[in-house]
RODREN-794077 format. One record per residue (C-alpha): x, z, y. Coordinates in pm, whole numbers. Last residue first. Example, Ala and Ser with C-alpha at 12.3 -4.5 7.8 and 13.67 -1.06 7.14 Angstrom:
1367_714_-106 $
1230_780_-450 $
***
This chain:
-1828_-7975_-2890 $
-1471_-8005_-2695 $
-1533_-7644_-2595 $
-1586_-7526_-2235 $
-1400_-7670_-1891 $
-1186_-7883_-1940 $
-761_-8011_-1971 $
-656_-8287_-2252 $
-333_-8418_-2307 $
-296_-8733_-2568 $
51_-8789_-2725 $
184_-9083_-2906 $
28_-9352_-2685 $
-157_-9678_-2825 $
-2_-9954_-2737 $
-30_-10140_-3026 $
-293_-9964_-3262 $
-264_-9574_-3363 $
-260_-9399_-3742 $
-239_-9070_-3716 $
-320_-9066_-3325 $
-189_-8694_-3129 $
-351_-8487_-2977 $
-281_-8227_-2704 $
-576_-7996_-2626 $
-607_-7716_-2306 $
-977_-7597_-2294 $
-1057_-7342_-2051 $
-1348_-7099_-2237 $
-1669_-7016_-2074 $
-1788_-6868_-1701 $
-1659_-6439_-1804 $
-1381_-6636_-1922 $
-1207_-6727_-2249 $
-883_-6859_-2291 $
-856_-7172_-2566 $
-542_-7335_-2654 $
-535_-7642_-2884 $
-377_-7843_-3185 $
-334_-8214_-3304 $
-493_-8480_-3535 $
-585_-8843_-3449 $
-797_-9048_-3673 $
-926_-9404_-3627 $
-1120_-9631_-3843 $
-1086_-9989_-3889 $
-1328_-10088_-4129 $
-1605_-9774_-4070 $
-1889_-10008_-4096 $
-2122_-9815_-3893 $
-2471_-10029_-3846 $
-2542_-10285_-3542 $
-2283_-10466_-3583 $
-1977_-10509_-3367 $
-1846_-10179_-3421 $
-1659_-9915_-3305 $
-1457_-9610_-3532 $
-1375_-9226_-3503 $
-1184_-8923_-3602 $
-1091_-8596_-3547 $
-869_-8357_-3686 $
-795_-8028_-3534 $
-599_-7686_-3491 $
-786_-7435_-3215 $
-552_-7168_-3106 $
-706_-6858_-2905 $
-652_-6644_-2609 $
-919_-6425_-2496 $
-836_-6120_-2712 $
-718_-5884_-2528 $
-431_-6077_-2399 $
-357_-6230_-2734 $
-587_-6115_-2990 $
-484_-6472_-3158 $
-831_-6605_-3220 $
-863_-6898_-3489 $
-1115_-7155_-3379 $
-1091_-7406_-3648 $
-1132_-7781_-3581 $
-1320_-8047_-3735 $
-1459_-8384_-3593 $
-1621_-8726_-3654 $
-1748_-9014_-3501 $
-1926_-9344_-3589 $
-2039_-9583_-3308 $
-2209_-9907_-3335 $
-2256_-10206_-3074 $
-1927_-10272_-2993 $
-1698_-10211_-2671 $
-1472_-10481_-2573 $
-1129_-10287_-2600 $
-773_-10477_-2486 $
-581_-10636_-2687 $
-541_-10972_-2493 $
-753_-11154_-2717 $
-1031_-10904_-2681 $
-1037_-10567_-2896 $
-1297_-10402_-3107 $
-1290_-10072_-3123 $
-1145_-9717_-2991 $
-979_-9717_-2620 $
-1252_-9585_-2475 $
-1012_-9327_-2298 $
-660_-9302_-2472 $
-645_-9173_-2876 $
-464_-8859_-2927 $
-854_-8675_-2916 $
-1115_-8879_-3078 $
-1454_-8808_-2868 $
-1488_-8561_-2511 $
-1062_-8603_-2494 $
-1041_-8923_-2547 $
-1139_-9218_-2756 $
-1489_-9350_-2866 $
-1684_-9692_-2676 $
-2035_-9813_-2721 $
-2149_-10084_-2492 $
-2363_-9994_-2146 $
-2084_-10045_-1952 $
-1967_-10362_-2084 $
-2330_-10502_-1985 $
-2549_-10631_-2319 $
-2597_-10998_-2334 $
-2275_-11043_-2489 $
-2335_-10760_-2751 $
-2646_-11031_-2870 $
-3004_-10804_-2874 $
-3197_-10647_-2991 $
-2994_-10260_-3208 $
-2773_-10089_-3015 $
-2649_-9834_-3280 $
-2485_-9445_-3242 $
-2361_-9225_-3494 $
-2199_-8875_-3413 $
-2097_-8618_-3635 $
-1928_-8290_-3538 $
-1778_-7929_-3732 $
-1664_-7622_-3578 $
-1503_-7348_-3845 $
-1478_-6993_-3634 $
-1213_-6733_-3724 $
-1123_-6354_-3622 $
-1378_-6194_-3763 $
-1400_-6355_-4094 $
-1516_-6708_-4145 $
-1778_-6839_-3886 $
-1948_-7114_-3941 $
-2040_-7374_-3630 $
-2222_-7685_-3710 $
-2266_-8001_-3495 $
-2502_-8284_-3489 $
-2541_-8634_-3249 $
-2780_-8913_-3275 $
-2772_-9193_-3030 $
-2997_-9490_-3007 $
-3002_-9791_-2775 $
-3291_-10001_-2797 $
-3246_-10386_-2669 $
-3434_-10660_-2454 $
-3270_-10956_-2279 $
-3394_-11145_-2016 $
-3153_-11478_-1837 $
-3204_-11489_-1492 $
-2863_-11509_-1421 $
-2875_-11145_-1596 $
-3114_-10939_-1676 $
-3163_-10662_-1855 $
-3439_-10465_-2059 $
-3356_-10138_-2212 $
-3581_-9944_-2462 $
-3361_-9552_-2421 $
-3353_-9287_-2708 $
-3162_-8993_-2741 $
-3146_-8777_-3023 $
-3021_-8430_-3092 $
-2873_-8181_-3336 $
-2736_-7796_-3317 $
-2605_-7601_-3539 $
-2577_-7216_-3636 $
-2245_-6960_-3567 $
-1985_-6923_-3329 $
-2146_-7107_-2998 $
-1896_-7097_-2704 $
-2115_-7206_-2382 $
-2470_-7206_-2496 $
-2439_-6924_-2724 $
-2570_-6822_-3089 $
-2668_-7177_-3228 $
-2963_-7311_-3355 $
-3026_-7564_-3058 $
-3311_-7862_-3103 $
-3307_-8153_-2892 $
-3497_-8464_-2780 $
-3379_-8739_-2543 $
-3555_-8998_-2353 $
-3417_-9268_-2157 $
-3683_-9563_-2046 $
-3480_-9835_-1866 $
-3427_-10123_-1646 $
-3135_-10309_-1567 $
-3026_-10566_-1308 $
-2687_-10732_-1412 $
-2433_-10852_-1196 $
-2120_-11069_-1370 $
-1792_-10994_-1178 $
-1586_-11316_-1087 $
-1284_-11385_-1304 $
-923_-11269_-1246 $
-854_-11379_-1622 $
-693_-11033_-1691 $
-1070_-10892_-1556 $
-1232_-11132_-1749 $
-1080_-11068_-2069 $
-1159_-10659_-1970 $
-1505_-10672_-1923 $
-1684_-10768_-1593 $
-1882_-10601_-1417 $
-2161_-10566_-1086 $
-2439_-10340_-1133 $
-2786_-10274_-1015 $
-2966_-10023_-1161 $
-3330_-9854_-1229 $
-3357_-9540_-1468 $
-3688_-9354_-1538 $
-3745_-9044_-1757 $
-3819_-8849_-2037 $
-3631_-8561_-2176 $
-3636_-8286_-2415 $
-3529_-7921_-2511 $
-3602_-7699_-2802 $
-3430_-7445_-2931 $
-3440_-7260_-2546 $
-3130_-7067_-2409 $
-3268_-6861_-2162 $
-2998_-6672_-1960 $
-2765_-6917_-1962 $
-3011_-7189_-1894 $
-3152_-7513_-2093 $
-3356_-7757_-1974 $
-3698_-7918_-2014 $
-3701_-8252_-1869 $
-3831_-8446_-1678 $
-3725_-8775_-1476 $
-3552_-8945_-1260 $
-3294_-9224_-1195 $
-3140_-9448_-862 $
-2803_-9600_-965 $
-2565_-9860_-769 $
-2323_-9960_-993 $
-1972_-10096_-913 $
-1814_-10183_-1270 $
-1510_-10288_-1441 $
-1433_-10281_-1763 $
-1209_-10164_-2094 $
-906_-10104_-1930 $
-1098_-9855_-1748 $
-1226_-9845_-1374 $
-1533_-9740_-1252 $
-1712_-9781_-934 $
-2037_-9552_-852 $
-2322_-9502_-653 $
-2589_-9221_-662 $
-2896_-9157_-593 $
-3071_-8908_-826 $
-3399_-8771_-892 $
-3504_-8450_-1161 $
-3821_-8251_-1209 $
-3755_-7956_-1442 $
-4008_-7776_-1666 $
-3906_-7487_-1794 $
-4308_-7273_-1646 $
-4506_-7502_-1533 $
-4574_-7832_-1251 $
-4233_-7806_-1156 $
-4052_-7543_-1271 $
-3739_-7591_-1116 $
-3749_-7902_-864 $
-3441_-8105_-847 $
-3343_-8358_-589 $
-2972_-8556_-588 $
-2746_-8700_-412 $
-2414_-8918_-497 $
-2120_-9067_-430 $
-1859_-9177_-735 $
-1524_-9277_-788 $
-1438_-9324_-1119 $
-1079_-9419_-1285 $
-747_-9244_-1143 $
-992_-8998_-968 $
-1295_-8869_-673 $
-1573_-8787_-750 $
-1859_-8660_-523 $
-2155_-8467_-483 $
-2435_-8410_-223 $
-2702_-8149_-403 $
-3073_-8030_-280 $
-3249_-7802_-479 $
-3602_-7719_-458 $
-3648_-7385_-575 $
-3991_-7323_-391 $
-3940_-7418_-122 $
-3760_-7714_23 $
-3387_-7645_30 $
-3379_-7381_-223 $
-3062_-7408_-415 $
-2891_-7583_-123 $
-2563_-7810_-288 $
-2270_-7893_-213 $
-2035_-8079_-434 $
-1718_-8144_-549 $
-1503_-8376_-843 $
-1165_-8438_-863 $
-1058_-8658_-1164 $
-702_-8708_-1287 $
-596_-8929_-1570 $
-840_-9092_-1810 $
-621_-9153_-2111 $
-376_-8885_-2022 $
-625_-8632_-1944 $
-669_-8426_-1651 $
-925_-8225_-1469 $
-1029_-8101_-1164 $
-1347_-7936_-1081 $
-1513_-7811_-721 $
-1779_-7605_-573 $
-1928_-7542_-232 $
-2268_-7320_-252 $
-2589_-7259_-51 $
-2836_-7016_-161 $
-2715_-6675_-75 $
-2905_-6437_-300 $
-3234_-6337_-154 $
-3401_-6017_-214 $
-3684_-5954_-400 $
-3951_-5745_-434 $
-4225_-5840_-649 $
-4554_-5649_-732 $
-4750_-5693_-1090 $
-5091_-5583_-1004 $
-5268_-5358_-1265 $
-5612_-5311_-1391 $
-5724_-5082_-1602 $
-6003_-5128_-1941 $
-6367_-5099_-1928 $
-6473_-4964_-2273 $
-6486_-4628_-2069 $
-6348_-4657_-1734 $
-6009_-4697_-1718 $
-5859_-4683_-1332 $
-5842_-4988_-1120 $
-5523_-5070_-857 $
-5244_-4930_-1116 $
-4894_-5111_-1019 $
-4671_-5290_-1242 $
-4345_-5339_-1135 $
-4109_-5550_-1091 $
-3771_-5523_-899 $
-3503_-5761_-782 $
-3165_-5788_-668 $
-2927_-6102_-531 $
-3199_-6439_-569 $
-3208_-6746_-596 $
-3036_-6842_-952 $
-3406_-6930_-1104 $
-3271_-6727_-1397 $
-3300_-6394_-1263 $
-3702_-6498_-1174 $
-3732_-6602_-1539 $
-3585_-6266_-1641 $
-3797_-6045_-1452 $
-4101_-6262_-1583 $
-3959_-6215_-1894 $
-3990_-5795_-1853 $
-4343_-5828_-1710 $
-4440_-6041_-2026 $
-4252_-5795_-2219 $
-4460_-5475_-2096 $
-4791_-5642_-2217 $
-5106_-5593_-2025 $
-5434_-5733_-2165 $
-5539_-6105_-2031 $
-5743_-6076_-1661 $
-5489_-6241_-1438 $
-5247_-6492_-1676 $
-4919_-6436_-1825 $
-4640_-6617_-1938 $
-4524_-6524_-1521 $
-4353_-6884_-1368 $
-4646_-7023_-1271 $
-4796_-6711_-1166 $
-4404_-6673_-961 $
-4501_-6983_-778 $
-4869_-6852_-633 $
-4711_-6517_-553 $
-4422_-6723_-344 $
-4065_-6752_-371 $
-3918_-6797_-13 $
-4240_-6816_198 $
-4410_-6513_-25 $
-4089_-6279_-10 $
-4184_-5947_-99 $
-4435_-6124_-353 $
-4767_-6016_-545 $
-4897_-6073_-876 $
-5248_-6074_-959 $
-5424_-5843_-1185 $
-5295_-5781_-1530 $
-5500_-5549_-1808 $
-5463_-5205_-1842 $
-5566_-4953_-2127 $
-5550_-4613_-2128 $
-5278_-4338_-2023 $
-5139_-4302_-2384 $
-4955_-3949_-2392 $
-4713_-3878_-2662 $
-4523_-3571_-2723 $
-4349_-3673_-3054 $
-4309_-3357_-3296 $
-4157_-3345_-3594 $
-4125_-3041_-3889 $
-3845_-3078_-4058 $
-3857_-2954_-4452 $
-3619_-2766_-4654 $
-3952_-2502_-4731 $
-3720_-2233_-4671 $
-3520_-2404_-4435 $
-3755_-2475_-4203 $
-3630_-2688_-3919 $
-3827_-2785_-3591 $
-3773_-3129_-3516 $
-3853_-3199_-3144 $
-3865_-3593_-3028 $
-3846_-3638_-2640 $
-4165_-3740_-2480 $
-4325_-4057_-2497 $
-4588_-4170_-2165 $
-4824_-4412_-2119 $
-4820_-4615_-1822 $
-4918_-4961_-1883 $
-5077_-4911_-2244 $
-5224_-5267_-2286 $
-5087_-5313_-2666 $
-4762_-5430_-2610 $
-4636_-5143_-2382 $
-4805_-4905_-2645 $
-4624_-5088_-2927 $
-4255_-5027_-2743 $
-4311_-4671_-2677 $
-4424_-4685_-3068 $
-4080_-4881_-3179 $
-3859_-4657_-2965 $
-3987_-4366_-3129 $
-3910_-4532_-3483 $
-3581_-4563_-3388 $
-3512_-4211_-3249 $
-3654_-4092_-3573 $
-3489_-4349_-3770 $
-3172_-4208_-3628 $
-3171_-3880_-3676 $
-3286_-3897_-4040 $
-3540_-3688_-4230 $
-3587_-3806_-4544 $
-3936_-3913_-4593 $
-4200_-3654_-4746 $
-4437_-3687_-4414 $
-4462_-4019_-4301 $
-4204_-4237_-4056 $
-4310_-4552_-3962 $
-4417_-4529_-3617 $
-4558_-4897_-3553 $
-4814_-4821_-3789 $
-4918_-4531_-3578 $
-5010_-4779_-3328 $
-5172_-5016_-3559 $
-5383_-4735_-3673 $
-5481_-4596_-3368 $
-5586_-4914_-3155 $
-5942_-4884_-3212 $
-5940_-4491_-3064 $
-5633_-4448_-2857 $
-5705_-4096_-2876 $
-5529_-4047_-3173 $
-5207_-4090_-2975 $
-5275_-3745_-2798 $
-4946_-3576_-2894 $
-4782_-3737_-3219 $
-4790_-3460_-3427 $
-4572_-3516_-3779 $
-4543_-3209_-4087 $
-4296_-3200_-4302 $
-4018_-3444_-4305 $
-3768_-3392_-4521 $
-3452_-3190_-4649 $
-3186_-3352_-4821 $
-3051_-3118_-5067 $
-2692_-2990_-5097 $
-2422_-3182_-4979 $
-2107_-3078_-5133 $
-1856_-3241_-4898 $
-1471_-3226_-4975 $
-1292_-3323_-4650 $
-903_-3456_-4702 $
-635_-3432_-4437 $
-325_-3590_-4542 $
3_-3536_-4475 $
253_-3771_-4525 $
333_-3867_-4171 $
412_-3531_-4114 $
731_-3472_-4346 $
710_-3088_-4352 $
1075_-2979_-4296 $
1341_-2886_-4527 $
1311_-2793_-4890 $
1259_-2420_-4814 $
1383_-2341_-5140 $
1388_-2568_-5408 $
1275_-2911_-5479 $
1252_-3213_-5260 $
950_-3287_-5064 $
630_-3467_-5165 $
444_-3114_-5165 $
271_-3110_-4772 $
110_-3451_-4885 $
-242_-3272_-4864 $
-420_-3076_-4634 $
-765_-2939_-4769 $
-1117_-2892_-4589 $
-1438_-2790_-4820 $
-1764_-2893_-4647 $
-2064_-2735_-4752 $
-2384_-2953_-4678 $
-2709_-2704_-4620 $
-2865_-2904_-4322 $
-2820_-3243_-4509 $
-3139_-3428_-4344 $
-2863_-3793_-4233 $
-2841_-3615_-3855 $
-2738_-3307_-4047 $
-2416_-3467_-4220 $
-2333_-3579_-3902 $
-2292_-3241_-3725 $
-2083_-3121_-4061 $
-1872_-3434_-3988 $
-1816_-3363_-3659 $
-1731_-2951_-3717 $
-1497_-3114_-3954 $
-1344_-3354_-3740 $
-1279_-3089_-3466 $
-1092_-2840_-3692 $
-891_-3172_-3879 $
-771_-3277_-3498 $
-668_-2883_-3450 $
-479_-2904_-3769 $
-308_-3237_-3692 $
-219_-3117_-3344 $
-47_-2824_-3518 $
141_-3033_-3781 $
295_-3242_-3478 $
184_-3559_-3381 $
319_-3925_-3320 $
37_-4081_-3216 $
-88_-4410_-3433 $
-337_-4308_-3614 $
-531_-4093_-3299 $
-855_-4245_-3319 $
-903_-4134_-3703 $
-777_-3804_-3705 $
-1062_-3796_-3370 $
-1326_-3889_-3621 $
-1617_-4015_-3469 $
-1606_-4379_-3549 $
-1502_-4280_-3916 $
-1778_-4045_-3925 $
-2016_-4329_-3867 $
-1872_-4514_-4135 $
-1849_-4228_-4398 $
-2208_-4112_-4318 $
-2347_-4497_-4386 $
-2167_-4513_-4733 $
-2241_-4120_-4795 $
-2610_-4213_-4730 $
-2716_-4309_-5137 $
-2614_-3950_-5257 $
-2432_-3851_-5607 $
-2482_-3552_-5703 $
-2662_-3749_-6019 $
-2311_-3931_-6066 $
-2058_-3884_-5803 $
-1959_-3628_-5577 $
-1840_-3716_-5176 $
-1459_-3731_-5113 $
-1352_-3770_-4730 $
-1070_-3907_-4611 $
-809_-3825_-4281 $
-464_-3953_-4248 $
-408_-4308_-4222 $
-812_-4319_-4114 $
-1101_-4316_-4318 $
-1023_-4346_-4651 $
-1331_-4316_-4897 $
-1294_-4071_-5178 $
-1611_-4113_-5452 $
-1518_-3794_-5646 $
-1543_-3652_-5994 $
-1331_-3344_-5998 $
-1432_-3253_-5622 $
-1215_-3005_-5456 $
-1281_-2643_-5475 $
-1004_-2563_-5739 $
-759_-2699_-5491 $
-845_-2405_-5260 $
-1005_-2447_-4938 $
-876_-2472_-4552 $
-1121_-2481_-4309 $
-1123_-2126_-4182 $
-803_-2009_-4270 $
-629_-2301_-4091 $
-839_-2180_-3811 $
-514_-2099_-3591 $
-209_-2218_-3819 $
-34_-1944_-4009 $
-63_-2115_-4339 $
66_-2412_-4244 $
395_-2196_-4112 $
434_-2040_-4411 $
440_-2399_-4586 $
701_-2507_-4314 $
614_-2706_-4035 $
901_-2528_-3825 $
923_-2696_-3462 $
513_-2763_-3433 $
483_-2404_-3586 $
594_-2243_-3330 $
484_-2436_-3059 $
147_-2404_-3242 $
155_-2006_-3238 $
143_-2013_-2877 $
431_-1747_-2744 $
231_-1414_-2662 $
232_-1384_-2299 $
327_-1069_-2085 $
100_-813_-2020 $
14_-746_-1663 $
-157_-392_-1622 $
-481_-412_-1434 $
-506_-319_-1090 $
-827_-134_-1039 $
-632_185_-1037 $
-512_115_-721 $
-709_380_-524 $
-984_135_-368 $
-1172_302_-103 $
-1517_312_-232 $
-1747_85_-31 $
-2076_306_102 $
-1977_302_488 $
-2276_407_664 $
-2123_705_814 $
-1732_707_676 $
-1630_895_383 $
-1279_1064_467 $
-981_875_334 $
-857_1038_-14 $
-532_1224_17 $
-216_1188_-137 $
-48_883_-33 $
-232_784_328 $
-250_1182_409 $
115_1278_288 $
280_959_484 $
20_1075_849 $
101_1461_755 $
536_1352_719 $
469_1160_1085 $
354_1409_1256 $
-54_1438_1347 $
-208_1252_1627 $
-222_1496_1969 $
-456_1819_1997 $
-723_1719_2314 $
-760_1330_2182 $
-826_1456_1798 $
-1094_1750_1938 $
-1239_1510_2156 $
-1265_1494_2542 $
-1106_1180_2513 $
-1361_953_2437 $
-1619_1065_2627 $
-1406_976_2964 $
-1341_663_2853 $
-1673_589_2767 $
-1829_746_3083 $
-2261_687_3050 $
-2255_542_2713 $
-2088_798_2576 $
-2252_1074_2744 $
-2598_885_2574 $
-2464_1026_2209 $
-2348_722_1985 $
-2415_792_1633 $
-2778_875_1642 $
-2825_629_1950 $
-2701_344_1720 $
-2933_425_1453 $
-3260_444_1662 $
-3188_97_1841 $
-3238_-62_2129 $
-3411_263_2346 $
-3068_415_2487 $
-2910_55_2481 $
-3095_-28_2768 $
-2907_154_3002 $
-2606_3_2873 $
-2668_-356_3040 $
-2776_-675_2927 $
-2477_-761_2688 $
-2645_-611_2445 $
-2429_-286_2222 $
-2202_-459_1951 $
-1883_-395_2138 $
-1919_-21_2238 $
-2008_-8_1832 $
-1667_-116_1846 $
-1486_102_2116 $
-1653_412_1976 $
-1504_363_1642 $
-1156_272_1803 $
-1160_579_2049 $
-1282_860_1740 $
-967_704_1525 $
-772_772_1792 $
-567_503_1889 $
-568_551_2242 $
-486_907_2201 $
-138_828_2143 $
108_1017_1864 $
366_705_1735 $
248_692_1348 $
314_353_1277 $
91_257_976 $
222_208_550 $
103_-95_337 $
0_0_0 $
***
C-alpha cells in the first residue's frame, strides 16, 4: 500500500476536505438555499458551515490539536482499520483479497510431444477416457479406413447394420484425423484430434437413431518398434487411431404431430403424403429435415401462400427406444394469384411480366411459379436486384379461397454494353469483332445491337433488332442488316443480307431441351469461286431467297462445358436462286449430334458427327458460299479454313454438295491452378463431296492436343492440330484460339 506525507497542516484535515466536497455539490444558486435542498445534506453539514466555511472548519478538534507525528500516521495506515465513514458502506480492502500466485504446471502435451514413449501415451489428458483394451475390439469387424490415420470397425453378421456405409462417409467429412493427413503432428495433437473425432462420431451415430452406440477408442502402430527397453521414440506416422462402435438398437419413431395440418381438410392426405415418415421408421436426422422440406414445399404447391413450418422437436424415450416428433405446422389457407404489379411499369411493365409469369390471375397459388417468374425476370439480363413477393389482398373465406398479388420491385441493371473478341487461327488468321448494343432500347427488352468484324478474311457491318418474349413467354423475334465481304481461297463474296425470324432460344440460366427456328432470309451477293478468282474473272451476282428452320433437342448438363448427355439438331432451308435470270431450286440439310461421357472424376469423353447434303439442283448453280466446306478450327482441326474437298484445276477448294465429319477428344483435367486447367488430346476427321450423299473417298484426319482454362464465362480454348494425312499445300501445324469448347 502506498504510504501519505504526513507534514502537520490544518488544511488537510480530514474534517476540511469532507466539508470542502459536499461544499462542492451544494447548487450553484446560492447557500441560503441549501438549508431546505436536501434533508441529508443538512444532517451532515450544520448551517454554521454554510454560513463561514473557513471559519467552521477550523474550529475543530483535529484543526485546534495539529495532525498526528509521523510514527502515529505509519502505525494508523499499517495497523489500524480506517474509521467507517457516514454513508460509506465499501469495506476497506485489507489485502487479503489478493490471491496467492502459483506458478504454472508445465502442459503435459509438451511433455509428451518430446518423449512419445508408452508411459507417456498413457499419461495423455483423456487418453483414459477413450482408450479401451484390446479385448474390447471387434473380433469380426467390417474396418473402413477413413483417413491415413483414423478407421472405424463396425460388427458383422446379425450385428451387422445397413447405415455404417453412410455413417463412415459422413464421419469421414467430419473427422478432424481425417482433415489434418498431411500435418506433421505430435502424439499429443493426435490424441486431442482422436478426443474430438470420437465425440463426432458418437454425435453421428445419433443422427442415424443409435442413441445407445458404445464407442471403444484404441491407438495402434505404437508396437512396430525394435525390441527391448525403451526402444526409442514412438514413430508417429505409424500410429493409428481405430474406433470400435457397438451400436446398440436403432430407436424409432414413435409418435408424429404435425401442428394444425389436419385442418387442411381435402388436401390432408396428399399433404401428409408428402411427409413420408410413419411411426415405426428409423429415426434419422436427415430424413426428418428432408421430409420437412418436402411438406413446406407441398403447401407452397398446393395454394398455401403463407403457411408456416416450425423447427422439428424429437423428444427421446429411451425406455420405449422410440423418438417422439413434432413438426409445428400452421397452413394459413388457400390463395389463389391476383395480378402482378411492377416498381418499374415503363421499364418492364405488369402487362409484360404476365407474359412472362407461367401463371395466370385466378389459377391456385404455387410458390414455384413465383420462384420462375424470379428467374425469367434474372434472365431477361435488365436488371441489377429484384424482389417478389406475394402479397395477401383477400382473406379465406370458407370454400372461398385467398387472393394474392404478386408485387415487383426491380431495379435496373445498366443496359448498354461495349464488347469485343479476337481470335486466331492459322487457316483463318485474325478476326476482331465489337459491338454495342442497348438491351432495352424500345421497351420492353427490345435490343438494339451495331456490330462489326474486322480480320485477315471477313469484314462485316451490321445491326440488328431483337425482341425477348415476343408474343409469349421464350419466344424471340429476330432482324438483321448486315453486309459482308469474305475472303478465302475458296471464294469471294460481298453480300448484302437482311434476315428474321423466331425462334426459341436458349439462356444460361434456362437451358431449354427443346429449341427451334423459323425464319426469312433475302440476299444479294456478288462471287466468284476460286478458278475465277486466279482467272481475274468478273464476280457472278446471285439473288437468293430462303426459308431456314432449325430444330433442336439438348440432353446435356451445361450450355457452355457440357460433361455428360447429347445433344442433336437439324436445320432445314428450301432455297431458290437466281442468277442471269436463270432459277434454280435446292434444299439444304444439316444434321449435327454430339455425346459427352464422363469417365471418372477427372475425365470427360466428347464425341461429334456431322452430315450435311444439298440435294436440287447442279453444284454450279449453287453460289460458292452457300457450298459445303470442313477444315479449321470449328470442323477438322490441322487442316486450313474450308480447305477440305474437291479442288479446281489450280488446287484450290470448290466446295461440294455433301459433308461428313467426325470428332473425339478427351477432356482430362490436370488440377492445375485449382483445377481450371485441362488437356484435351484429339482426332478429328472429315470429307466433301460432289454428290449429294457422303462418299467418304478422300477423307481427311488431323490429330493433335489442347489446353482448356475455365472461367466463371466458359473455358478458353487453345488447340494445335496437326493433318495425318494432308494434300499439297496443306500446312503441318494448325493453331486454334476461342472462346468455349470446339463442340
Amino acid at each position: 500500500m502506498a504510504r501519505r506525507s504526513a507534514t502537520p497542516t490544518p488544511d488537510l484535515s480530514l474534517a476540511r476536505i469532507l466539508a470542502a466536497v459536499l461544499l462542492l455539490a451544494l447548487p450553484v444558486q446560492g447557500f441560503a438555499q441549501s438549508r431546505d435542498a436536501d434533508q441529508e445534506l443538512e444532517a451532515l453539514i450544520p448551517d454554521s458551515a454554510l454560513d463561514n466555511a473557513d471559519a467552521w472548519a477550523l474550529d475543530t478538534e483535529a484543526a485546534r490539536t495539529g495532525a498526528p507525528p509521523a510514527t502515529v500516521i505509519e502505525q494508523i495506515e499499517t495497523d489500524t482499520a480506517m474509521p467507517d465513514l457516514p454513508g460509506m458502506t465499501i469495506p476497506w480492502p485489507d489485502g487479503s483479497e489478493i490471491p496467492d500466485i502459483q506458478p504454472l504446471t508445465p502442459d503435459p502435451d509438451i511433455d509428451v510431444a518430446e518423449q512419445s514413449t508408452d508411459a507417456a501415451v498413457d499419461a495423455l489428458p483423456g487418453q483414459e477416457e477413450g482408450d479401451a483394451p484390446a479385448s474390447v475390439r471387434l473380433a469380426d469387424a467390417d474396418v473402413s479406413r477413413v483417413g491415413k490415420q483414423v478407421e472405424v470397425a463396425f460388427p458383422r453378421g446379425t450385428d451387422a447394420i445397413a447405415d455404417a456405409g453412410d455413417i463412415v462417409d459422413r464421419f469421414a467429412g467430419l473427422s478432424s484425423l481425417k482433415s489434418f493427413d498431411d500435418d506433421e503432428d505430435n502424439l499429443a495433437q493426435i490424441v486431442r484430434r482422436a478426443r474430438t473425432d470420437r465425440e463426432t462420431l458418437a454425435e453421428v451415430m445419433r443422427v442415424y437413431g443409435y442413441y445407445d452406440a458404445q464407442i471403444y477408442q484404441t491407438l495402434g502402430g505404437l508396437g512396430d518398434r525394435a525390441e527391448g527397453e525403451a526402444a526409442g521414440p514412438i514413430d508417429v506416422e505409424k500410429v493409428i487411431v481405430r474406433f470400435d462402435v457397438q451400436p446398440g438398437p436403432q430407436y424409432k419413431v414413435g409418435q408424429i404431430a404435425l401442428g394444425e395440418l389436419s385442418s387442411t381438410g381435402p388436401d390432408y392426405e396428399a399433404l401428409r403424403g408428402a411427409f413420408k415418415i410413419q411411426p415405426g421408421d428409423a429415426i434419422n436426422g436427415d430424413r426428418i429435415v428432408a421430409e420437412r422440406l418436402s411438406l413446406q414445399t407441398a403447401l407452397g404447391e398446393t395454394g398455401y401462400a403463407f403457411a408456416k413450418l416450425g423447427d422439428p422437436d424429437l423428444l427421446i424415450d429411451h425406455e420405449r427406444r422410440e423418438g417422439d416428433l413434432t413438426v409445428p405446422v400452421t397452413p394459413g389457407g388457400v390463395y389463389q394469384f391476383g395480378k402482378i404489379n411492377s416498381s418499374r411499369d415503363r421499364f418492364l411493365s405488369a402487362k409484360h411480366l404476365q407474359r412472362i409469369a407461367r401463371f395466370d390471375p385466378g389459377e391456385r397459388f404455387k410458390r414455384s411459379e413465383v420462384d420462375d417468374l424470379r428467374q425469367a425476370i434474372l434472365a431477361t439480363g435488365l436488371v441489377s436486384s429484384l424482389t417478389v413477393e406475394a402479397r395477401e389482398v383477400a382473406k379465406p373465406d370458407g370454400q372461398t379461397p385467398g387472393t394474392v398479388d404478386v408485387d415487383v420491385t426491380l431495379t435496373p441493371a445498366p443496359l448498354r454494353t461495349i464488347a469485343g473478341l479476337i481470335g486466331y487461327s492459322s487457316g483463318e488468321g485474325f478476326r476482331v469483332e465489337a459491338s454495342w448494343e442497348h438491351r432495352n432500347f424500345f421497351p420492353p427488352e427490345g435490343m438494339v445491337r451495331v456490330r462489326g468484324v474486322a480480320g485477315t478474311q471477313e469484314q462485316l457491318a451490321g445491326l440488328t433488332f431483337r425482341r425477348n418474349n415476343f408474343l409469349t413467354r421464350d419466344l424471340v423475334l429476330n432482324a438483321d442488316l448486315y453486309a459482308r465481304n469474305q475472303t478465302s481461297s475458296a471464294f469471294e463474296a460481298r453480300t448484302v443480307s437482311f434476315t428474321a425470324g423466331l425462334e426459341r432460344q436458349q439462356t444460361l440460366l434456362f437451358q431449354k431441351p427443346w429449341v427451334f427456328s423459323a425464319g426469312l432470309e433475302i440476299l444479294a451477293t456478288g462471287e466468284r469461286d476460286a478458278a475465277a478468282i486466279l482467272a481475274r474473272q468478273a464476280r457472278k451476282t446471285y439473288f437468293i431467297g430462303a426459308l431456314p428452320m432449325r430444330a433442336a433437342y439438348d440432353g446435356s448438363d451445361d450450355l457452355l462445358d457440357p460433361t455428360r448427355g447429347f445433344r442433336v439438331g437439324l436445320r432445314v432451308s428450301p432455297e431458290i436462286s437466281v442468277q442471269n435470270g436463270v432459277k434454280s431450286s435446292y434444299g439444304k440439310a444439316q444434321l449435327d449430334a454430339s455425346y459427352y461421357q464422363p469417365v471418372g472424376e477427372k475425365l470427360v469423353v466428347a464425341g461429334r458427327v456431322r452430315f450435311g447434303t444439298i440435294l436440287g439442283t447442279e453444284i454450279t448453280n449453287i453460289a460458292p458460299s452457300r457450298r459445303f466446306y470442313a477444315g479449321g478450327g470449328g470442323s477438322v482441326r490441322g487442316y486450313g479454313f474450308q480447305l477440305i474437298g474437291p479442288r479446281d484445276t489450280a488446287g484450290e477448294p470448290s466446295g461440294g454438295r455433301a459433308l461428313s465429319e467426325f470428332s473425339l477428344e478427351a477432356r482430362v483435367k490436370t488440377g492445375l491452378l485449382g483445377g481450371a486447367v485441362s488437356l484435351v488430346p484429339f482426332v478429328d476427321a472429315g470429307a466433301v463431296d460432289t454428290t449429294t450423299t457422303p462418299r467418304l473417298r478422300d477423307i481427311k484426319v488431323g490429330a493433335g492436343i489442347g489446353l482448356r482454362y475455365e472461367t466463371n464465362f466458359g473455358p478458353i480454348r487453345i488447340d494445335l492440330g496437326t493433318p495425318l494425312n494432308p494434300s499439297k499445300g496443306d500446312s503441318r501445324i494448325g493453331v486454334y484460339v476461342a472462346l468455349g469448347q470446339a463442340f
